[in-house]
C-alpha positions, 0 to 999 in steps of 0.5 A: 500500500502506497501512501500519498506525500503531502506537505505543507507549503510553509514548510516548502517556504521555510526549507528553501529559506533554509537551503538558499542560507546554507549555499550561502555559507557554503560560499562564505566558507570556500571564500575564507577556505581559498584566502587562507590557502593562497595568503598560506603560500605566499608568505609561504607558510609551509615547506616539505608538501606540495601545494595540493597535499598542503591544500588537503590537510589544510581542508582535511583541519579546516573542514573536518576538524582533528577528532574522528567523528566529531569535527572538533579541533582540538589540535593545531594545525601543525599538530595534525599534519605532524610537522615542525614549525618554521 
């Protein structure tokens, strides 16, 4: 037995509100992401990765956080690529 859906339309009104916020974000994250990585390699920042291994962890820290499974940071950067300082 099948079910007919139905939803009601504020909720069509308020989830794409939420949706149209959310993309948002996401541009405001990639725009904060890509001035890191670029002010990163010109005052270079890092030695010993090549620019798209940098850009990976860096990602993998910003992105994912440093604690499996619960996107805290908890660690420096440096810490979670296992790398010395300049």
């Amino acid at each position: 037995m099948k079910t007919e859906k139905k939803i009601s339309p504020k909720l069509d009104d308020e989830a794409f509100r939420v949706g149209e916020f959310i993309q948002e974000l996401s541009k405001v994250q990639d725009e904060y992401f890509n001035r890191l990585v670029q002010k990163a390699k010109d005052n270079k920042w890092f030695e010993g990765m090549e620019d798209d291994d940098f850009e990976q962890w860096l990602f993998d820290y910003c992105f994912n956080g440093t604690s499996p499974g619960s996107n805290e940071i908890d660690k420096t950067f440096s810490e979670h690529c296992y790398a010395d300082w300049l």
